[in-house]
C-alpha positions as a Markdown table, in Angstrom:
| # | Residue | x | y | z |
|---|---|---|---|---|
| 1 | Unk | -1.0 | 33.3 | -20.8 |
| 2 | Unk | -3.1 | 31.5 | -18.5 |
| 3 | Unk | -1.2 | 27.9 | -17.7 |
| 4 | Unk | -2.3 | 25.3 | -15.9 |
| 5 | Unk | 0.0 | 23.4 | -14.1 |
| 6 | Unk | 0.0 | 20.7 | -16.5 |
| 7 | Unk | 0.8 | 22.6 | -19.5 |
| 8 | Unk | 3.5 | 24.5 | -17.1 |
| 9 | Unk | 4.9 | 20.7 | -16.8 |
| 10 | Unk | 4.5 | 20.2 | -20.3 |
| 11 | Unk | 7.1 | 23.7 | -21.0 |
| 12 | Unk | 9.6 | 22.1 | -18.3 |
| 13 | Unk | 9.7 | 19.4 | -20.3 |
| 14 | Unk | 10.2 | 20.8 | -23.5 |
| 15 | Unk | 12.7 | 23.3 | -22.5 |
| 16 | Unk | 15.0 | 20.6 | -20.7 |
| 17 | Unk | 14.4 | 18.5 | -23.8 |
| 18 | Unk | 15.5 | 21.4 | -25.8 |
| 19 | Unk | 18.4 | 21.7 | -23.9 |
| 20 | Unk | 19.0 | 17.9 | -24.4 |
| 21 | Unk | 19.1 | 18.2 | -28.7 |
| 22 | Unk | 21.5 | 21.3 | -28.4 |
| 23 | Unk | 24.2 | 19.6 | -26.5 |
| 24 | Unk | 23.5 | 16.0 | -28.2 |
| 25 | Unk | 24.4 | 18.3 | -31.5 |
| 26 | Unk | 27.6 | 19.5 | -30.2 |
| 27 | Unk | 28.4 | 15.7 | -29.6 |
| 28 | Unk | 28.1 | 16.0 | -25.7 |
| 29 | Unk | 26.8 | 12.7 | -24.1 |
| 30 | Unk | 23.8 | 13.5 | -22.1 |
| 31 | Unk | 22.7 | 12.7 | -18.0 |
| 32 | Unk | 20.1 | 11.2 | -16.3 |
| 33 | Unk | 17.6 | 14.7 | -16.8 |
| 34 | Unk | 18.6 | 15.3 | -19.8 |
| 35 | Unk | 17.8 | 11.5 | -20.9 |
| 36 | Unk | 14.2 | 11.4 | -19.8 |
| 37 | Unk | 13.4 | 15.1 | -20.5 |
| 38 | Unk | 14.3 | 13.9 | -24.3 |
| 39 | Unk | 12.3 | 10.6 | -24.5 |
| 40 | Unk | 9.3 | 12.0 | -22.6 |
| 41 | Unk | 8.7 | 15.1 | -24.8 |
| 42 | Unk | 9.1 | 12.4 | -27.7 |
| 43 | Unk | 6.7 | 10.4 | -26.5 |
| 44 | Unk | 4.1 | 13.9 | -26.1 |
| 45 | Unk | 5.0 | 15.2 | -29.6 |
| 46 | Unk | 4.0 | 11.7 | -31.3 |
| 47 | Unk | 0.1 | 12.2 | -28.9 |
| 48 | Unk | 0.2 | 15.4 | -30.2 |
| 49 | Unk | 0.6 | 14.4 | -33.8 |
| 50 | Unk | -2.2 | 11.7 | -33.7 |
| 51 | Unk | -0.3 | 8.5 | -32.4 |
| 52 | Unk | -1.9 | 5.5 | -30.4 |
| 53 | Unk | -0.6 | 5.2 | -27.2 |
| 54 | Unk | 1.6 | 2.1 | -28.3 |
| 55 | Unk | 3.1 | 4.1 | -31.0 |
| 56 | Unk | 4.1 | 7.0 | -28.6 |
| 57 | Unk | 6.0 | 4.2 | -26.5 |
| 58 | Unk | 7.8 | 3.3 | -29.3 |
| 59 | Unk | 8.4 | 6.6 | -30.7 |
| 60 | Unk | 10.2 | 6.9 | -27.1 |
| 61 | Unk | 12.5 | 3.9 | -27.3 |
| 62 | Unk | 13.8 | 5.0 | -30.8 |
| 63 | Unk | 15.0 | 8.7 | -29.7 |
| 64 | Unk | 18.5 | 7.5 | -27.9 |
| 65 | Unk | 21.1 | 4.8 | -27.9 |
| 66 | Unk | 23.6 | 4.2 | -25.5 |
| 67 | Unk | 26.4 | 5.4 | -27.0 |
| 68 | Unk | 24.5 | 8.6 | -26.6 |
| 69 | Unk | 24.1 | 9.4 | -23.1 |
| 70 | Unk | 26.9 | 9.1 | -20.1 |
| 71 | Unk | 27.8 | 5.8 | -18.7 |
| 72 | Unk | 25.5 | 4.5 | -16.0 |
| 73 | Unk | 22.4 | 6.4 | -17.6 |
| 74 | Unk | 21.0 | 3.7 | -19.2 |
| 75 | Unk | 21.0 | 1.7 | -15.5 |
| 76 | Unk | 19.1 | 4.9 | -14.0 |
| 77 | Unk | 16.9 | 5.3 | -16.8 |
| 78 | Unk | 14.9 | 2.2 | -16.5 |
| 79 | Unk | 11.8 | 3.6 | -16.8 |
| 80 | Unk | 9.9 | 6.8 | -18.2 |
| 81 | Unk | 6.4 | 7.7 | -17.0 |
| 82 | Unk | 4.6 | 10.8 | -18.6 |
| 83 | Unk | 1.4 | 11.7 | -18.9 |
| 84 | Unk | 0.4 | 12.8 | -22.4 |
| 85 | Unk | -2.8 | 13.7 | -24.0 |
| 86 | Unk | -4.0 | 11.5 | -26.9 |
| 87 | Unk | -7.0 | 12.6 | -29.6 |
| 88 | Unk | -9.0 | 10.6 | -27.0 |
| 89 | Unk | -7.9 | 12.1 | -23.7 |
| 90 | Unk | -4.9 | 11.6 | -21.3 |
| 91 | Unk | -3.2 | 8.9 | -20.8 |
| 92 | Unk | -0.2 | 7.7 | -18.6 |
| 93 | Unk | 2.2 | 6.4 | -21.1 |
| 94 | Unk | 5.2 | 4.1 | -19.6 |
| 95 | Unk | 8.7 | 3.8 | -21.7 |
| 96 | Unk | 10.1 | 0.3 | -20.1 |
| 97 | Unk | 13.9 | 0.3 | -21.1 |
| 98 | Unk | 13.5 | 3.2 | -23.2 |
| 99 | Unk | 17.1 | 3.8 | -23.8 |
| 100 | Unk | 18.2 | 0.9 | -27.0 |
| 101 | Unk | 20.5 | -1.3 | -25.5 |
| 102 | Unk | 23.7 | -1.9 | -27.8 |
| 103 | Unk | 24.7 | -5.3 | -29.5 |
| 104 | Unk | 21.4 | -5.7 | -31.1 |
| 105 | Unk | 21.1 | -7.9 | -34.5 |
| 106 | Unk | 20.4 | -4.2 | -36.2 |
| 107 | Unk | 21.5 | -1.5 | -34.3 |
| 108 | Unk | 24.5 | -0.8 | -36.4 |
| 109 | Unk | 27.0 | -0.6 | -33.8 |
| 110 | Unk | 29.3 | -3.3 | -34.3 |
| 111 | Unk | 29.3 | -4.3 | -30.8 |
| 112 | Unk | 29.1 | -7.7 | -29.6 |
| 113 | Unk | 25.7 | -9.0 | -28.0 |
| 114 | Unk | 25.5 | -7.9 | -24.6 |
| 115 | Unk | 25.6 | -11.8 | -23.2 |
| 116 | Unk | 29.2 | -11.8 | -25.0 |
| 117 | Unk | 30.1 | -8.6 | -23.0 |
| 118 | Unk | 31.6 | -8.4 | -20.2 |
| 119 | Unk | 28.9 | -6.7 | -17.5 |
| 120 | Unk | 30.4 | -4.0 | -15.3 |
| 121 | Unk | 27.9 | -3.2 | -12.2 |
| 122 | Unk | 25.9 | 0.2 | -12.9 |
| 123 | Unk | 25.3 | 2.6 | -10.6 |
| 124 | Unk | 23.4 | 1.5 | -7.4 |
| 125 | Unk | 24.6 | -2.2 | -8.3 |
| 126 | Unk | 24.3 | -4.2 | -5.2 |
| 127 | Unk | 27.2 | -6.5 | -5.0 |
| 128 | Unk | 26.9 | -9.3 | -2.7 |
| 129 | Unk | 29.5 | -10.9 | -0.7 |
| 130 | Unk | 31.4 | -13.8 | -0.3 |
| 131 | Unk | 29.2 | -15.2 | 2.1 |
| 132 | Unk | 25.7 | -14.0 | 0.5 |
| 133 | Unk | 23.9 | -17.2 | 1.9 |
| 134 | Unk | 24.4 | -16.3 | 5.6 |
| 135 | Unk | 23.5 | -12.8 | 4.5 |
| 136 | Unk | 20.3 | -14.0 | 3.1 |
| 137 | Unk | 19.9 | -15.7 | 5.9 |
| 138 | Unk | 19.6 | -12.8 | 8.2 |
| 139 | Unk | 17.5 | -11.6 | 6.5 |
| 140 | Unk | 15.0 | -14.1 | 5.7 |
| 141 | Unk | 11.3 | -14.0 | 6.7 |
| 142 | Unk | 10.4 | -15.2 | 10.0 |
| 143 | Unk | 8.0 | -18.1 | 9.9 |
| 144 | Unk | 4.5 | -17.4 | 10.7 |
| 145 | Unk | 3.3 | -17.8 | 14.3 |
| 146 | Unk | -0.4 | -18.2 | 13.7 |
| 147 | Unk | -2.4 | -18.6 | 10.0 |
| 148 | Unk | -5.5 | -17.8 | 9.8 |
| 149 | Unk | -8.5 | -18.7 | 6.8 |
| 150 | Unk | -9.9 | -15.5 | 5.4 |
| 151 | Unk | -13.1 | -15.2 | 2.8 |
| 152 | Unk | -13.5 | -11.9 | 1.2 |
| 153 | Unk | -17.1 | -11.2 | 1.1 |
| 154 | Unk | -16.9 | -7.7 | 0.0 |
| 155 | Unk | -17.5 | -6.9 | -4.0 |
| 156 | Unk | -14.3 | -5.5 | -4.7 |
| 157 | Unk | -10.9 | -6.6 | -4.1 |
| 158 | Unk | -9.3 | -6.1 | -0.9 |
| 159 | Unk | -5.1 | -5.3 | 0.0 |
| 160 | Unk | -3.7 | -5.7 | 3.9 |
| 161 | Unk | -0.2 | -4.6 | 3.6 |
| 162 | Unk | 3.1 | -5.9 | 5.2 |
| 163 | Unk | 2.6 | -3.8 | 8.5 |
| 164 | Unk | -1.2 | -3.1 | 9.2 |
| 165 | Unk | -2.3 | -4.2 | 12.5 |
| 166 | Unk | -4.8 | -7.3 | 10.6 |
| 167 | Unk | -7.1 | -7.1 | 13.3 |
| 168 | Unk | -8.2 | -3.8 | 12.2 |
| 169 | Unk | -8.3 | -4.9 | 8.0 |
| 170 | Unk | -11.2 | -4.3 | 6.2 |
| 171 | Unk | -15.0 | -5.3 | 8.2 |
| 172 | Unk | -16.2 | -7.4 | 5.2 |
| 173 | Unk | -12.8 | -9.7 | 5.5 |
| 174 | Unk | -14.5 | -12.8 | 7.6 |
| 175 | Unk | -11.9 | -14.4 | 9.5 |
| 176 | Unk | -11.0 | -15.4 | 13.5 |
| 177 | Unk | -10.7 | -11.1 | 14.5 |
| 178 | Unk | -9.3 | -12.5 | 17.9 |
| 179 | Unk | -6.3 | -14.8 | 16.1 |
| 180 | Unk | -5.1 | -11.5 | 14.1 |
| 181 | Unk | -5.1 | -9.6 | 17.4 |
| 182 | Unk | -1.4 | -7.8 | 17.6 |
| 183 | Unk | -0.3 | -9.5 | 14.4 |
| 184 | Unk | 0.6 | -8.4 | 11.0 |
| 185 | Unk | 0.9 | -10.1 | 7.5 |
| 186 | Unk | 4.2 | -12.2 | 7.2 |
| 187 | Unk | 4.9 | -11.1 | 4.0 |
| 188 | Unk | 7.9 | -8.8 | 3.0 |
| 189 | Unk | 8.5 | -4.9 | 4.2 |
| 190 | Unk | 6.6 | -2.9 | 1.7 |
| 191 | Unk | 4.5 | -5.5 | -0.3 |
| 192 | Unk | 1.0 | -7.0 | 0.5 |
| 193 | Unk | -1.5 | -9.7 | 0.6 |
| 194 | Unk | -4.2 | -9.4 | -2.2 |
| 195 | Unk | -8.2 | -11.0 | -1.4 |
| 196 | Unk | -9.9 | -11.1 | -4.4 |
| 197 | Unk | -14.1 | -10.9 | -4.4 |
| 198 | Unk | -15.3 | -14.2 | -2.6 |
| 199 | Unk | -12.3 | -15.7 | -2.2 |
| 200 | Unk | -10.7 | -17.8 | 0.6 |
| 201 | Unk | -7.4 | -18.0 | 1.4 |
| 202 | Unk | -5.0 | -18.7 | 4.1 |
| 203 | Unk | -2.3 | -16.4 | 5.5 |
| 204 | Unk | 0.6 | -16.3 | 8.0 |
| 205 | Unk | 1.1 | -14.0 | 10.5 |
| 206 | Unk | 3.9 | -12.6 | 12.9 |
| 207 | Unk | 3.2 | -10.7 | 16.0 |
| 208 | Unk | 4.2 | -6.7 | 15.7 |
| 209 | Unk | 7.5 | -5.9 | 16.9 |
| 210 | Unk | 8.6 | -2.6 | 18.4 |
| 211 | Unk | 7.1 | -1.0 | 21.2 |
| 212 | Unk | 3.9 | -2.5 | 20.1 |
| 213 | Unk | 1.6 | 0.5 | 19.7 |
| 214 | Unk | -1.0 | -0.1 | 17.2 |
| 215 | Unk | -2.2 | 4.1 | 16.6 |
| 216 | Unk | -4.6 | 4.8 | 13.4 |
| 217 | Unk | -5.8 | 2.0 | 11.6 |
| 218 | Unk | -9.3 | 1.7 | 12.2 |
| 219 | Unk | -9.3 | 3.2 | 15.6 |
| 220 | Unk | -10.3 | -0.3 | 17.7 |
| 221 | Unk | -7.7 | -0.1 | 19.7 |
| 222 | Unk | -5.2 | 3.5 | 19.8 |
| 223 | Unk | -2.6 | 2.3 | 21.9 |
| 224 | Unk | -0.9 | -0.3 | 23.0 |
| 225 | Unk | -1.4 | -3.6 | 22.3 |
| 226 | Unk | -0.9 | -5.1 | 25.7 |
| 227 | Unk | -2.5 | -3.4 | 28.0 |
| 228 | Unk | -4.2 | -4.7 | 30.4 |
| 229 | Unk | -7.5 | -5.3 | 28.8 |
| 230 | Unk | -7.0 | -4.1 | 25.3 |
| 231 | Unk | -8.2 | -7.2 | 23.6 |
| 232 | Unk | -11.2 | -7.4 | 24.8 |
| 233 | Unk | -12.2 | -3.8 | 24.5 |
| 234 | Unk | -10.9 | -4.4 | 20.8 |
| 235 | Unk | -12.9 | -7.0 | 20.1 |
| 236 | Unk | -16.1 | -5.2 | 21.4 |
| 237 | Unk | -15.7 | -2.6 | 19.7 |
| 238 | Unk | -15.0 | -4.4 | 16.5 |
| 239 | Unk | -17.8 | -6.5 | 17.0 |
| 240 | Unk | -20.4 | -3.8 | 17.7 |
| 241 | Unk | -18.6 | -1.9 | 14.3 |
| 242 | Unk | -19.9 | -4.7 | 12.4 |
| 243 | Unk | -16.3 | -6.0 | 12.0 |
| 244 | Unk | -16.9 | -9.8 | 10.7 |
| 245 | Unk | -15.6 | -12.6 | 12.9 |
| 246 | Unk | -14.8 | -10.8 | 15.9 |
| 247 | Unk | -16.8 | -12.3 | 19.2 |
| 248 | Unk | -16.9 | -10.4 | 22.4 |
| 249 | Unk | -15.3 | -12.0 | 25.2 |
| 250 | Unk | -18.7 | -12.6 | 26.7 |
| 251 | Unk | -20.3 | -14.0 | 23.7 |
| 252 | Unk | -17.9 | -16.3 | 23.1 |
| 253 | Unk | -18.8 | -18.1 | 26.3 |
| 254 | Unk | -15.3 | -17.1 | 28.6 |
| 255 | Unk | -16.4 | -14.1 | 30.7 |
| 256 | Unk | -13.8 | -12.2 | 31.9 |
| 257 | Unk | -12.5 | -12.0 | 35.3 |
| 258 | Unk | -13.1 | -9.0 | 37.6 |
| 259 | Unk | -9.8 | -7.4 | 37.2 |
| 260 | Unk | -10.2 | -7.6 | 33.2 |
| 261 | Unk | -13.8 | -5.9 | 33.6 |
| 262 | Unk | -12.0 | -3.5 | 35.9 |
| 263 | Unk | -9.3 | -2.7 | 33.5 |
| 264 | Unk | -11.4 | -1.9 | 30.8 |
| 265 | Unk | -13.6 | 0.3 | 32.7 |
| 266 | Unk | -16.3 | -1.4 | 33.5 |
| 267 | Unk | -17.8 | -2.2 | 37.2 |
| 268 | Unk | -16.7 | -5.4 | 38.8 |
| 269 | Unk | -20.2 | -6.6 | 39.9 |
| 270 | Unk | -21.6 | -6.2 | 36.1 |
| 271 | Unk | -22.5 | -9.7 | 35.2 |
| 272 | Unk | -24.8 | -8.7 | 32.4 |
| 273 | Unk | -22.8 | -8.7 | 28.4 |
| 274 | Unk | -22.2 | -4.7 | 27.7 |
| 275 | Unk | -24.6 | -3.0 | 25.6 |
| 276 | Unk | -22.9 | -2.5 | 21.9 |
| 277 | Unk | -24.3 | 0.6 | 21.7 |
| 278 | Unk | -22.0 | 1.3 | 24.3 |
| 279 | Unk | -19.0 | 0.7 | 22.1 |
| 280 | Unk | -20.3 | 3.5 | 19.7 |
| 281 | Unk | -20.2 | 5.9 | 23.0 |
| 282 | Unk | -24.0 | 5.7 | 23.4 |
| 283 | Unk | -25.3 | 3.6 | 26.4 |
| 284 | Unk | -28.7 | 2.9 | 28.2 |
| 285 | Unk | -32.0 | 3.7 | 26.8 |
| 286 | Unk | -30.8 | 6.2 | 24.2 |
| 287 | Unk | -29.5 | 4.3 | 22.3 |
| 288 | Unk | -32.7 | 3.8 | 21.2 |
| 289 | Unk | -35.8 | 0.8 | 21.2 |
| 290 | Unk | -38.6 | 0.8 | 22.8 |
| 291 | Unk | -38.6 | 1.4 | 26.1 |
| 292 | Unk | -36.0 | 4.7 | 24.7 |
| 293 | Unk | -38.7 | 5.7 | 22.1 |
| 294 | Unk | -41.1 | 6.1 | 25.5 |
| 295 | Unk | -38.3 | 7.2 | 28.0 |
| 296 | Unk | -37.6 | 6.1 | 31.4 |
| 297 | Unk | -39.7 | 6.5 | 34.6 |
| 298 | Unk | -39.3 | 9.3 | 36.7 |
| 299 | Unk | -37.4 | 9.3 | 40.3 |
| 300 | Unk | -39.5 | 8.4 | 43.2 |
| 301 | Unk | -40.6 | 11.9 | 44.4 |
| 302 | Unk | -39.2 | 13.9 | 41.3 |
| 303 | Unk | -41.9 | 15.4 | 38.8 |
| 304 | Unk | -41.4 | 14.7 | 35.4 |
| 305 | Unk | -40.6 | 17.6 | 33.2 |
């Protein structure tokens, strides 16, 4: 047999699930692999026979109950993803709380309601201390240094998540480039801030901590933030990227002073604004126009070839 890895899932499945319906027969209480290898091959064998997705999902909450499985499994097994393939193609069915919880009006058990029970914290439980308000309070988020207003003008929504450098975020996000310089989304570890098609919104931001090294992203700056004369060259380049409300420096009417011009590698007696054709690592008549189209003059005394 020739299997794809798909199908090759689809045996590991089955055989674990399998596994699962011999020892459930014996009248063992199954774990956490067992569990989900049962309800997700459930879930594929009611695709396979023609179900809608919603009906597989059910088919999956009805295979255990909890007095079936080892305490704590129902806690672990909060969720089942699998992929199955339906009469119309494949689909990612989800099984939210797919093992039935006791103490329902018809589950048969005889079991109280689970609000008349008395809890005892599953495995993972986080169980928080006497003083859980200073706790929280260490751990609260800090409040944002600068906000900023930004307007989405791209087509499509657009996510900045809790630790890119949002200088860098997307070109077609129009807001003040130079406020976001060195500052990140003050929202919590791990989440994000969501700009939907045209629309305007405010959002706080905190200044990155660490070592302040801003490496990736979109490549305007690839290093540290506060070196001397990192800003600036940031905001060049992002302006001559096409980056929406960053301004140069020398366009927003504040040239820099010699040692900033000399920090970012440009001669101190340069009064004229730098090409942006520079920024892109082309400078001087190649980059193209008219006067590139003919070429420059010759040296006095040199022939031209």
């Amino acid at each position: 047999m020739r299997l794809n890895p798909t199908e090759r899932d689809r045996l590991l499945i089955f055989g674990v699930a399998e596994l699962a319906r011999a020892r459930r027969a014996r009248g063992l209480r199954l774990n956490v692999p067992e569990a989900t290898a049962l309800i997700a091959d459930a879930v594929c064998e009611a695709a396979r026979d023609g179900a809608r997705l919603a009906e597989a999902i059910e088919a999956g909450r009805r295979v255990l109950g909890p007095d079936e499985v080892l305490p704590g499994v129902a806690d672990v097994v909060g969720e089942v993803q699998v992929e199955a393939v339906f009469e119309d193609g494949s689909r990612l069915a989800v099984v939210t709380d797919p093992i039935a919880r006791a103490g329902g009006p018809d589950d048969g058990t005889g079991r109280k309601p689970e609000q008349e029970q008395e809890q005892e914290p599953g495995p993972g439980a986080v169980l928080p201390t006497a003083d859980a308000a200073a706790v929280a309070a260490q751990y609260a988020l800090p409040e944002p240094e600068v906000t900023v207003r930004v307007r989405n003008t791209a087509t499509v929504p657009v996510s900045v998540t809790s630790h890119f450098h949002f200088f860098e975020a997307n070109p077609r996000l129009d807001f003040d480039r130079a406020a976001g310089y060195g500052m990140r989304p003050a929202v919590p570890a791990g989440s994000s801030v969501r700009f939907d098609p045209g629309e305007e919104a405010e959002v706080g931001l905190v200044p990155i901590g660490g070592a302040r090294i801003a490496i990736g992203f979109a490549g305007l700056v690839d290093g540290p933030l506060d070196a001397p004369g990192a800003r600036a060259e940031a905001l060049r380049r992002a302006a001559a990227c096409g980056y929406l409300g960053a301004v140069p420096p020398e366009a927003d009417g504040a040239p820099e002073t010699d040692g900033a011009r000399e920090a970012d590698g440009a001669p101190a007696s340069a009064d004229a604004a730098p090409d942006p054709a520079a920024a892109d690592g082309v400078s001087g008549p190649a980059a193209g126009g008219e006067e590139g189209a003919r070429g420059s003059s010759p040296a006095p005394g040199k022939e031209s070839r």
